[in-house]
C-alpha positions as CSV (number, residue, x, y, z in Angstrom):
1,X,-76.2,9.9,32.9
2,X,-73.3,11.8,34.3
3,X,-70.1,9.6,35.3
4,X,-68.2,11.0,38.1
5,X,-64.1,9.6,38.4
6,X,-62.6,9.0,41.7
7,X,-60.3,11.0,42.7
8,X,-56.9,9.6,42.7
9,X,-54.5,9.3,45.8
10,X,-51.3,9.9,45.4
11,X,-49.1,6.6,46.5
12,X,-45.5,5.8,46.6
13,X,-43.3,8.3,44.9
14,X,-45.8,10.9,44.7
15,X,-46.7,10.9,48.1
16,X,-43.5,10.9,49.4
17,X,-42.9,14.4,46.6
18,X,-45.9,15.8,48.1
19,X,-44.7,14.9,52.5
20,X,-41.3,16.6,51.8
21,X,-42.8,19.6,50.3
22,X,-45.0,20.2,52.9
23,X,-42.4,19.8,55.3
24,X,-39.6,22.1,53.1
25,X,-43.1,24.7,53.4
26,X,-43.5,24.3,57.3
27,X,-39.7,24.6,58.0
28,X,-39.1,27.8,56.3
29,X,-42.9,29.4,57.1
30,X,-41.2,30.7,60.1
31,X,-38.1,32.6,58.9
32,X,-41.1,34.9,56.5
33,X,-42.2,38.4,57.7
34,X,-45.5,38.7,56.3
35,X,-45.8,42.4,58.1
36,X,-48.3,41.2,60.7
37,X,-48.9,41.8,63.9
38,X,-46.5,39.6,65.7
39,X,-43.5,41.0,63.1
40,X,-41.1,43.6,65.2
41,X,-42.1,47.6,64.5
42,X,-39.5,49.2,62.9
43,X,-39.0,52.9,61.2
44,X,-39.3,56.6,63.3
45,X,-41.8,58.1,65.4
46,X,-42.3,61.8,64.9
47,X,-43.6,64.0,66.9
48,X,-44.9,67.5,66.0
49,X,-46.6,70.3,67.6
50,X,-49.6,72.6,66.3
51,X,-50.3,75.5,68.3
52,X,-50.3,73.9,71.9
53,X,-51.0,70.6,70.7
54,X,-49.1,67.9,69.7
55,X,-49.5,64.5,67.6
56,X,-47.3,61.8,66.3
57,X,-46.5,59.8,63.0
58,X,-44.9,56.5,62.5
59,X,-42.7,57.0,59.3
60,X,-41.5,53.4,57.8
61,X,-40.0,54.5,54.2
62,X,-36.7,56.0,54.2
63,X,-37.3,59.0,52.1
64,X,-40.2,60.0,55.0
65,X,-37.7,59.6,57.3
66,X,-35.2,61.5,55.7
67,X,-38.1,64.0,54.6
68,X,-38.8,64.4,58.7
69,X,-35.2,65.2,59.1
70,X,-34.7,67.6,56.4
71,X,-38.2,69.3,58.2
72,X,-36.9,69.3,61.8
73,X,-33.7,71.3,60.4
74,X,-35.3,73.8,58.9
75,X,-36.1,72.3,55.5
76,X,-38.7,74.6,53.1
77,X,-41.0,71.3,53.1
78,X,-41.7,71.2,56.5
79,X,-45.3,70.6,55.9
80,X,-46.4,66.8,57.3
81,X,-49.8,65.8,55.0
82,X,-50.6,62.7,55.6
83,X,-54.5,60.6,55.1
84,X,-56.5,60.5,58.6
85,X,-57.3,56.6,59.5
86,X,-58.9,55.2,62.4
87,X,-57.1,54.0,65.2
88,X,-54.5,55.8,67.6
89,X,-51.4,53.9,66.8
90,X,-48.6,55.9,68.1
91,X,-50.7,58.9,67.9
92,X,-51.2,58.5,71.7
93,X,-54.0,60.5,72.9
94,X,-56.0,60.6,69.9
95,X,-58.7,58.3,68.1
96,X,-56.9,58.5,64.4
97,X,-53.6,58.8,63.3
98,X,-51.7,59.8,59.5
99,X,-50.7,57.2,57.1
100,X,-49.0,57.9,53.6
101,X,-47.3,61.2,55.0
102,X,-45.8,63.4,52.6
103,X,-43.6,66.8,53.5
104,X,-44.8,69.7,52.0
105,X,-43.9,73.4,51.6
106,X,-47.3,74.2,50.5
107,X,-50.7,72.6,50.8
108,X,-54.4,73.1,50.6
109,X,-56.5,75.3,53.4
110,X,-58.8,72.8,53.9
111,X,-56.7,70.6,55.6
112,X,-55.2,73.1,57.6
113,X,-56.2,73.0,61.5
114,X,-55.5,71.3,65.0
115,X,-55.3,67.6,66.1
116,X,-58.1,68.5,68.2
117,X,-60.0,69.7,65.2
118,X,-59.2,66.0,63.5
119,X,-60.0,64.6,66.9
120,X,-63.8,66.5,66.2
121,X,-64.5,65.4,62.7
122,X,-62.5,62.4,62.1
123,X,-62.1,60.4,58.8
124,X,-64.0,63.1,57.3
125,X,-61.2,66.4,58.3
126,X,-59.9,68.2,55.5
127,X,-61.2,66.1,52.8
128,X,-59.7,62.9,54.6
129,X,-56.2,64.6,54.6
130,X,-54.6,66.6,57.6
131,X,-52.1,69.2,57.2
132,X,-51.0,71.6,59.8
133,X,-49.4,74.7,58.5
134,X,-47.9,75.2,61.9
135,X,-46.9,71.8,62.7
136,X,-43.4,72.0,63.6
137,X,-40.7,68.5,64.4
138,X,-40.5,68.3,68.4
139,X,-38.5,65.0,68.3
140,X,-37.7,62.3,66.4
141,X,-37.3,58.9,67.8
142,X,-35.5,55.6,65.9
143,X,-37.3,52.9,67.1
């Protein structure tokens, strides 16, 4: 024979506790930035150009930022190699776009090509990597 307890409800003091830490919970939920969707889009949008083509990168980390700076001036790691995900995002025009973008001064062939190219192959380009050798900075734009 198995006895089961009841559960106990809280009563007096210990329900009061528990009210005023719900409450403390529910008046500070607001002021958290949990990096979803409805949180404000901050960092820099580059934009580069490959041949006669051109595609764009959203850079949050400050050392990407400053990388992209250091390329558009004439930097020796000018280089953007970055993982090809689904979804446009800034990359206007396009079905992917970069994420973890690195500046390189020297990087494998196989990544080496044309948005266009990415456009064809998708996820699967390069190895999952894209990295124009002739990708050069055309703007760069604080959002």
């Amino acid at each position: 024979m198995v006895m089961r307890r009841r559960p106990v409800r809280p009563t007096g003091r210990a329900l009061a506790l528990r009210l005023a830490t719900t409450m403390f919970a529910a008046a500070l939920w607001p002021a958290c930035d949990f990096g979803g969707p409805a949180s404000p889009s901050q960092g820099t949008v580059v934009t580069f150009q490959v041949v006669d083509e051109t595609f764009r990168v959203h850079l949050l980390d400050e050392r990407q930022i400053d990388a992209a700076h250091r390329a558009a001036n004439g930097g020796a790691a000018r280089i953007p190699n970055g993982r090809v995900v689904p979804g446009a995002g800034v990359n206007s025009g396009w079905s992917w776009h970069l994420e973890d973008v690195e500046f390189a001064e020297l990087t494998a062939e196989v990544c080496d090509g044309r948005p266009s190219d990415v456009e064809r192959d998708g996820v699967n380009f390069g190895g999952g990597r894209f990295c124009p050798w002739t990708a050069r900075v055309v703007s760069i734009r604080e959002d």
